[in-house]
Structures are given as structure tokens and as C-alpha cells.
C-alpha positions as CSV (number, residue, x, y, z in Angstrom):
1,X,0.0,0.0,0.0
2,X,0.7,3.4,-0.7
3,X,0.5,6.8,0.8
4,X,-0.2,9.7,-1.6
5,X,-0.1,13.1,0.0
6,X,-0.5,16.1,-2.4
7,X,0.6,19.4,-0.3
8,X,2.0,21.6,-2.8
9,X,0.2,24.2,-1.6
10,X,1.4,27.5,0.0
11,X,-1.4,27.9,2.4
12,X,-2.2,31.3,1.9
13,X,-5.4,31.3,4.2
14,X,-3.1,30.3,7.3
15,X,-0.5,33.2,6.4
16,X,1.5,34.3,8.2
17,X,2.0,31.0,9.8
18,X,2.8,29.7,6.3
19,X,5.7,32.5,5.4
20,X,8.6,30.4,6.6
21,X,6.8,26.6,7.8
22,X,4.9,25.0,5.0
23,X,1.1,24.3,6.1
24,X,1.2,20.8,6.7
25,X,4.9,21.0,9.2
26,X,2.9,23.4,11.2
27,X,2.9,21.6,14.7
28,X,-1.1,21.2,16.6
29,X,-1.1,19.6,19.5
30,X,2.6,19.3,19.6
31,X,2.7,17.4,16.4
32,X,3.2,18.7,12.4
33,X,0.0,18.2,11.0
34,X,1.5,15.7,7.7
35,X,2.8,13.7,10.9
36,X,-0.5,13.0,12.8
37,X,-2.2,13.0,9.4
38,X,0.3,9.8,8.4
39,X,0.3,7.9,11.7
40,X,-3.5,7.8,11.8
41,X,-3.5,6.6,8.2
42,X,-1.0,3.7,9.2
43,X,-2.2,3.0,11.7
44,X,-6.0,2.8,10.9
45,X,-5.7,0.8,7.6
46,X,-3.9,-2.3,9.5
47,X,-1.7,-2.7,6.1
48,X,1.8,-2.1,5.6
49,X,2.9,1.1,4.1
50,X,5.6,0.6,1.3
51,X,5.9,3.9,0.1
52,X,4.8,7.6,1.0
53,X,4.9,10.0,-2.0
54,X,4.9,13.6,-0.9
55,X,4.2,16.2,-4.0
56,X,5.6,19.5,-2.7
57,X,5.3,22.6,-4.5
58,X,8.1,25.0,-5.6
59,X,11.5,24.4,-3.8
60,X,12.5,28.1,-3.9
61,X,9.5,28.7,-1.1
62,X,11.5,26.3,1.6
63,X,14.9,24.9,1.9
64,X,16.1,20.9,2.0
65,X,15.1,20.4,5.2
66,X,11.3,19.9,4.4
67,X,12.3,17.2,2.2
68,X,14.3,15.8,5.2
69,X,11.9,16.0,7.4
70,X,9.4,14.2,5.5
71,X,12.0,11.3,4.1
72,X,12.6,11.2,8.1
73,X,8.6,10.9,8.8
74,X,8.1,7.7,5.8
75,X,10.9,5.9,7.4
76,X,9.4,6.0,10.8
77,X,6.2,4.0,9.7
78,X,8.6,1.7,7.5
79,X,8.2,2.8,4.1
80,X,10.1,4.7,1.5
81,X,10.0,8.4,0.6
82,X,9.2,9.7,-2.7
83,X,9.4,13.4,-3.3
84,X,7.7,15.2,-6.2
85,X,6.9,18.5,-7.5
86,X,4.0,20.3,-8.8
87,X,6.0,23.7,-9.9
88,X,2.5,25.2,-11.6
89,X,-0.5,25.3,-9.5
90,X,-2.9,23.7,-11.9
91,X,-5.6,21.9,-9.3
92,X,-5.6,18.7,-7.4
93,X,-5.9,16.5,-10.3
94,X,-2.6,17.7,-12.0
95,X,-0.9,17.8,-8.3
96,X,-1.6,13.7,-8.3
97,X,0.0,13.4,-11.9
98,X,3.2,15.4,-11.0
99,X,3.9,11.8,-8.5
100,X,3.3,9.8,-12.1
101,X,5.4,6.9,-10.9
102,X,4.2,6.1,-8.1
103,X,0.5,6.0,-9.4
104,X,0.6,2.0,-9.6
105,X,-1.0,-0.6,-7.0
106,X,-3.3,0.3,-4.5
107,X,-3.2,3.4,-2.6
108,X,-4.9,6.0,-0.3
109,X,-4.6,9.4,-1.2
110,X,-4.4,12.1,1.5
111,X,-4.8,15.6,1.2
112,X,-2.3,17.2,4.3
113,X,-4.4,19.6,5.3
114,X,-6.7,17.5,7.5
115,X,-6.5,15.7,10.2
116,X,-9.2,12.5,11.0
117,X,-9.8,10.0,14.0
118,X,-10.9,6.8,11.8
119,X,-10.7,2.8,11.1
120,X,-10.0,3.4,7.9
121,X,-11.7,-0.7,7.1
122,X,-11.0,-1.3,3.2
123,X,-13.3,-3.2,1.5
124,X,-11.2,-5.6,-1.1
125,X,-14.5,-5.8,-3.4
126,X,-15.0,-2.2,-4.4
127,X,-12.5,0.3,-6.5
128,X,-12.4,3.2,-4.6
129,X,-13.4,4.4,-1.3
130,X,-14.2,8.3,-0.5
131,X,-14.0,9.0,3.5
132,X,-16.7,12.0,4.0
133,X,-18.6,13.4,7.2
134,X,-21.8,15.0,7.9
135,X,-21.6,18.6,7.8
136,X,-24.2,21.4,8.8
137,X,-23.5,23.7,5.4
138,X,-22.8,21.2,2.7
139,X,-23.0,24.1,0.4
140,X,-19.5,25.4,1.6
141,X,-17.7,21.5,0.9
142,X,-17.3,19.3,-1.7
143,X,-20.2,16.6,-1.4
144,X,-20.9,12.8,-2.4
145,X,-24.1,11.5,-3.6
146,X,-24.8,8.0,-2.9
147,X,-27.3,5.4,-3.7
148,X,-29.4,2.7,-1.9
149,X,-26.8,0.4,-2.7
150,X,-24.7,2.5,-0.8
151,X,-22.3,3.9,-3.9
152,X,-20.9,7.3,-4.8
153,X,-22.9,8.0,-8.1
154,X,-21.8,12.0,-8.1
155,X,-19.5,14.4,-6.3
156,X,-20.3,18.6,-6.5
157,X,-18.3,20.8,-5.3
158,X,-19.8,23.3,-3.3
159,X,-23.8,22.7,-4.7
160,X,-26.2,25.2,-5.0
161,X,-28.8,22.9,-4.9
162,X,-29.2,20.4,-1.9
163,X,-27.3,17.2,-3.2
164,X,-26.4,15.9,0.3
165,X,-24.7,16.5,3.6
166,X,-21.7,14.0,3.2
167,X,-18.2,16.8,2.9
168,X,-15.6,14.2,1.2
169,X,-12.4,15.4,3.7
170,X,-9.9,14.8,1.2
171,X,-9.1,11.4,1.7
172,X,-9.3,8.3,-0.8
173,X,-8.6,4.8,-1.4
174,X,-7.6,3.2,-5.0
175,X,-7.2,-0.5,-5.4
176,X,-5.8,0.3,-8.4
177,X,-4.6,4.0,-8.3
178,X,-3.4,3.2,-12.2
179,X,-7.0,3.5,-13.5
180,X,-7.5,6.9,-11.8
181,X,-4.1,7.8,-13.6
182,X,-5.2,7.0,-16.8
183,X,-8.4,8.9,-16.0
184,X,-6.3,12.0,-15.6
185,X,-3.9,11.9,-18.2
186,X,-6.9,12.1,-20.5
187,X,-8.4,14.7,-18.6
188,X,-4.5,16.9,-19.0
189,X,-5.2,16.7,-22.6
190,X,-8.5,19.0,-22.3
191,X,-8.1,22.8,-23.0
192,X,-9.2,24.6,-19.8
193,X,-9.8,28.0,-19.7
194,X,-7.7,30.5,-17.8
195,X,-8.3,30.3,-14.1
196,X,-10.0,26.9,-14.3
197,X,-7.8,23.7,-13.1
198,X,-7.7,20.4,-13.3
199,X,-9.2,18.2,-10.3
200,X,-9.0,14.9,-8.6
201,X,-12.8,14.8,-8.7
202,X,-13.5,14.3,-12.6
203,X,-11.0,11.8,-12.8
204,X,-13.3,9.9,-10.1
205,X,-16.4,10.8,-11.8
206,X,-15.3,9.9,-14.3
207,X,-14.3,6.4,-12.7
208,X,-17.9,6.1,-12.0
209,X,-19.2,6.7,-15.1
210,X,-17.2,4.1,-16.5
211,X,-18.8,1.5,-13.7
212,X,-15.9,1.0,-10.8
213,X,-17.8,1.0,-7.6
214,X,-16.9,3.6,-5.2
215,X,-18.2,3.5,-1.9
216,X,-18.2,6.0,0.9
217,X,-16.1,6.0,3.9
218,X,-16.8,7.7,7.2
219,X,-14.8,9.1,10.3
220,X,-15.3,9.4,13.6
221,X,-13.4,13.1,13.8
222,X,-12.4,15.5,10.4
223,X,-10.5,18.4,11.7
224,X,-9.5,21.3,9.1
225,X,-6.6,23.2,9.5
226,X,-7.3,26.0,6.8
227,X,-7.1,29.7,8.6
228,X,-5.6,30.7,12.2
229,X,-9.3,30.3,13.9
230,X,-9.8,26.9,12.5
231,X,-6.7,25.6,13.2
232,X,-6.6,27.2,17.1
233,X,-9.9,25.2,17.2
234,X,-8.6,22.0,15.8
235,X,-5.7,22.5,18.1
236,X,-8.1,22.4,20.9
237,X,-10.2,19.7,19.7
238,X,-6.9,17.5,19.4
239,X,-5.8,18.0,23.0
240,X,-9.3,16.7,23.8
241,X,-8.5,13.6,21.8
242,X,-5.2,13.1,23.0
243,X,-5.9,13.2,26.1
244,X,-8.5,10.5,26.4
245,X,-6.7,8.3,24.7
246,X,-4.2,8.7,27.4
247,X,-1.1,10.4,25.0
248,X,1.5,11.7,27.3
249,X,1.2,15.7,26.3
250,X,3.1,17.1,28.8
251,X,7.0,16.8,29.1
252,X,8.9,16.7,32.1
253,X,11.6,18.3,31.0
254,X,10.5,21.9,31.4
255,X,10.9,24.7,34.0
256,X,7.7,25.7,35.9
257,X,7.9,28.2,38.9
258,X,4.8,28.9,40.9
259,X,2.6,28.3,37.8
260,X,-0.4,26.3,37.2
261,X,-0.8,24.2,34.0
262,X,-4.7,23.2,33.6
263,X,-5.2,20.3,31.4
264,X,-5.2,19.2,29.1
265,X,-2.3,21.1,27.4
266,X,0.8,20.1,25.4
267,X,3.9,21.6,26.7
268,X,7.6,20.7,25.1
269,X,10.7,20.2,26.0
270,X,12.9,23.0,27.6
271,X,9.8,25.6,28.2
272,X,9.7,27.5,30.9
273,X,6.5,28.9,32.7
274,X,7.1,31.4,35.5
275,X,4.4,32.7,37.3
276,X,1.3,32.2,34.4
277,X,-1.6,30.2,34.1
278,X,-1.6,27.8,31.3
279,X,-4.9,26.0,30.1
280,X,-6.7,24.5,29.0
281,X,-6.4,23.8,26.0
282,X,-3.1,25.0,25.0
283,X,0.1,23.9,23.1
284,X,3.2,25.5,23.7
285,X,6.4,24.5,21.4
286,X,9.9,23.8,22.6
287,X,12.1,26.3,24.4
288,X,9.3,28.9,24.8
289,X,9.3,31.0,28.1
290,X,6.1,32.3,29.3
291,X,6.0,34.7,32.2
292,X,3.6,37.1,34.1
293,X,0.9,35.7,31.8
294,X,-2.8,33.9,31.3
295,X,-3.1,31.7,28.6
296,X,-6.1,29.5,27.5
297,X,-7.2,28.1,24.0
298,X,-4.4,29.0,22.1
299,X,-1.6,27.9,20.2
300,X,2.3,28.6,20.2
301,X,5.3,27.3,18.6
302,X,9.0,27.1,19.4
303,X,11.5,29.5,20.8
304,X,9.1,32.1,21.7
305,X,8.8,34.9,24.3
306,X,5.8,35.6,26.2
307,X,5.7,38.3,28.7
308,X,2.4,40.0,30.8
309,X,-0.3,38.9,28.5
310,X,-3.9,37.6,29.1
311,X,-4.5,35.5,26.0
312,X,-7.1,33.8,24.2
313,X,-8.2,32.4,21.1
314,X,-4.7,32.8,19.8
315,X,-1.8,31.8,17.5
316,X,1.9,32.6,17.8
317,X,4.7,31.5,15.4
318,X,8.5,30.7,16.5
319,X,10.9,33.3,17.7
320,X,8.6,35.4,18.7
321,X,8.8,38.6,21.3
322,X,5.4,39.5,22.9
323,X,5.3,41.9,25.7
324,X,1.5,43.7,24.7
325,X,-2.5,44.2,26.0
326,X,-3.7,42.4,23.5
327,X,-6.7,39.9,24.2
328,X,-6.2,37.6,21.1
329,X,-3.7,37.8,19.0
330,X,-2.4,35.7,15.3
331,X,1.1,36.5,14.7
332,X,3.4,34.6,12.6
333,X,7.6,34.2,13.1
334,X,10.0,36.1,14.1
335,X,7.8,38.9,15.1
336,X,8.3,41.6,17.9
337,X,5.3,43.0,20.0
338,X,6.3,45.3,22.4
């Protein structure tokens, strides 16, 4: 089995978070979001992983160690790292063709922008499988249709008219990830029209008109990562989950001096909190100091300064200085608030 994660984009709706980390390294709940996105996968599907193909975007947007970092993350489940590039934006559908090669065999295909609580049970009969979750607006998501046989017959993006209130979360399952290839290749060959790009979804509609049987999928938890609110509440919503399933969140190897940490929070390694409230429901990266301060609901990364602040509903970067009266604040690295 393989692992196809598309995350070429620059995550423009999580900037500036996204300025100097890609999206899917961005740690939640003291983990990079392509890292708990993976594990879950491998370790919901009960079938080996022999290969993880990762199709980044442009390299001049982040240096080598990304590519590290995710050759690192394949080998720790056992499987190989493949690293491709989209260099033109073009949609989902030409993101998927950029990792050519590796489109062979059976295969799930995750979007890393997502992160899912799921047994991901694969059904050896049918061609496809499309994981979705009921959603309140399905007018704002891409949606399945199904059936009384229980099959995807249709997927809209973003209907006008009511079509259902399955959301398809981005991730998929191929037996054969070959015939979804071939799907696309003669779906490239179409003219489009400036703007307009080519998508994962006609390649499976068109799959469907054809006859393979595609059946839905669904998940106990889907968890978007897409702006700074979102994210601060998927942060939150994965402390919850971490915690009852009794994950170890907070290290013992940081400094805390007549503070009070109120679970459940994730706190890293060589952090120091001096005289501050923490909690709940916060994550606070590696080496960060926080003194004189409140915190709750919020999310910070590494090497940071906090100083005299009563926070909420927030989001701070790495190597940050904040020293300010602000209630909730979303500031991205290597910024100074003073």
C-alpha cells in the first residue's frame, strides 16, 4: 500500500504561519499536521505502508530540510519516501500526476491539510473508497451522492442545490490508483480556460461513469486546518482527543515556577513557565518561556517569548517577542510585539 499526499500548496489562508513553515509541518497539539495526518493513516488501515509520495510545490519557497523532514517521517512508519513537485498550481488532479510513478498498485490518497480519528476498514471488493462526514453547510464542501446500494454515483463541489450532507475530507482509497491515472492523463489533454484547473474529482467521476464501484467512507473526527481560527480550534479539539486516549502531552523536561498548567495542554521540552496560568487547552512549542501571563485556547510554537499577556483564542509563530495588551492575537515568526 501506498500513501499519496498532495501538499503543494502555499497555504495562503493560514499566512503568516505559512511564510517560513509549510502548512502541513505546522505543529497542533505538539505534532506537524503531515505527521498525525500519516500515523493515523497507518495505523487505521492495518496494512503495511511501502511507500509515502509527498508532491511539494516550488523548492525556492523552503529549503532541503522539508524534504528531510518528510524522508525522516516515511521511514518512521517503514516505508520509502518519494518526493515530487508540482511547480505550476494547476488543481488537485494535475498535483496527483506530477507523483506519475508512483500511481501504480493500491493506494490512499491524502490531502495534508486534515487531520481525521478513523478505522479506515478497506473493502477488497470495491474500486475506490471516499472517507466523507456529515456537515451542517454542505454548500461550503465538496459533497458525495450516494445510492441505496450505498455507492458514490456523483461528487459537486460546493452545490447550489441540496445534493447531500456527506463533505468528502480529502481522503481516498484506489485498489488500483493506475485507472485513476489513466483517467487524468486524458483529462490533461483537455483545453481549460484561464483560471480553471484540473481536479482529482472528474478523474473519479469519471471512474464512475465508467462503472468502478466507489463507496463511501466515514470518520469518527475531520478536523481542518485551513485559517488561524480553525486551526486554534482543531488544536483544541486534538488535546481533547489526545488526552482521552491517554497520550502523554506534557514533558517533564521543562521549567515551571509557581505556575499552574490546567489540562489538558501540550507543553515541550525546555519551556519554561514562570508565574502564568496555562490551560486549557493550549500547546506551547519547545524552548518557549512564558512569564507574568494567562493563557487558554491558544496555540504557540518554538523559541518564543511571552511576557504580561492575558490570551485567548490565539496563535503565535516561533521566535517570537510578545510583551503587549492584547486579548487575542495571530502573529506569525520572528515577530516583535512590544
Amino acid at each position: 500500500m501506498k500513501i499519496i499526499v498532495p501538499m503543494a500548496g502555499r497555504g495562503s489562508r493560514l499566512r503568516p504561519h505559512t511564510l517560513t513553515v509549510p502548512k502541513p509541518l505546522i505543529p497542533v497539539a505538539g505534532s506537524p499536521i503531515v505527521n498525525q495526518l500519516i500515523y493515523t493513516i497507518a495505523k487505521a488501515i492495518k496494512t503495511p505502508i511501502d511507500e509515502v509520495a509527498f508532491i511539494l510545490g516550488d523548492p525556492a519557497f523552503f529549503d532541503n530540510n522539508l524534504e528531510k523532514s518528510l524522508i525522516k517521517l516515511a521511514t518512521s512508519i517503514g516505508a520509502k519516501a518519494k518526493i515530487y513537485r508540482q511547480l505550476v498550481p494547476l488543481g488537485t488532479g494535475h498535483a496527483l500526476m506530477c507523483a506519475s510513478p508512483s500511481l501504480r498498485g493500491p493506494a490512499i490518497v491524502a490531502f495534508a491539510d486534515t487531520l481525521i480519528r478513523a478505522d479506515l476498514d478497506i473493502n477488497p471488493k470495491v474500486d475506490g473508497i471516499i472517507w466523507a462526514k456529515k456537515v451542517k453547510n454542505p454548500e461550503a464542501y465538496g459533497v458525495i451522492e450516494i445510492n441505496k446500494n450505498n455507492e458514490v454515483i456523483n461528487l459537486v463541489e460546493k452545490p447550489s442545490n441540496y445534493i447531500s450532507n456527506l463533505a468528502a475530507i480529502g481522503v481516498y482509497y484506489f485498489k488500483n490508483i493506475e485507472i485513476l491515472k489513466n483517467k487524468l492523463e486524458t483529462i490533461l489533454k483537455l483545453n481549460k480556460n484561464l483560471g480553471e484547473e484540473y481536479q482529482i474529482n472528474e478523474g473519479i467521476t469519471s471512474m464512475i461513469q465508467d462503472g468502478y464501484k466507489i463507496n463511501p467512507g466515514s470518520v469518527s473526527e475531520w478536523m481542518d486546518c485551513g485559517n488561524s481560527k480553525i486551526t486554534i480550534e482543531t488544536n483544541t479539539k486534538m488535546l481533547k482527543i489526545l488526552n482521552e486516549e491517554d497520550v502523554c502531552l506534557i514533558t517533564s523536561e521543562f521549567k515551571q515556577i509557581n505556575s499552574k498548567v490546567i489540562p489538558p495542554c501540550f507543553i515541550g521540552k525546555g519551556c519554561e513557565i514562570i508565574n502564568s496560568e496555562i490551560g486549557p487547552y493550549v500547546s506551547i512549542g519547545e524552548n518557549t518561556k512564558v512569564e507574568n501571563s494567562k493563557i487558554n485556547n491558544s496555540l504557540i510554537q518554538n523559541n518564543t517569548i511571552i511576557k504580561n499577556a492575558d490570551l485567548s483564542q490565539s496563535m503565535i509563530g516561533n521566535n517570537v517577542f510578545f510583551d503587549k495588551n492584547y486579548k487575542s492575537i495571530s502573529i506569525g515568526d520572528f515577530s516583535q510585539l512590544i
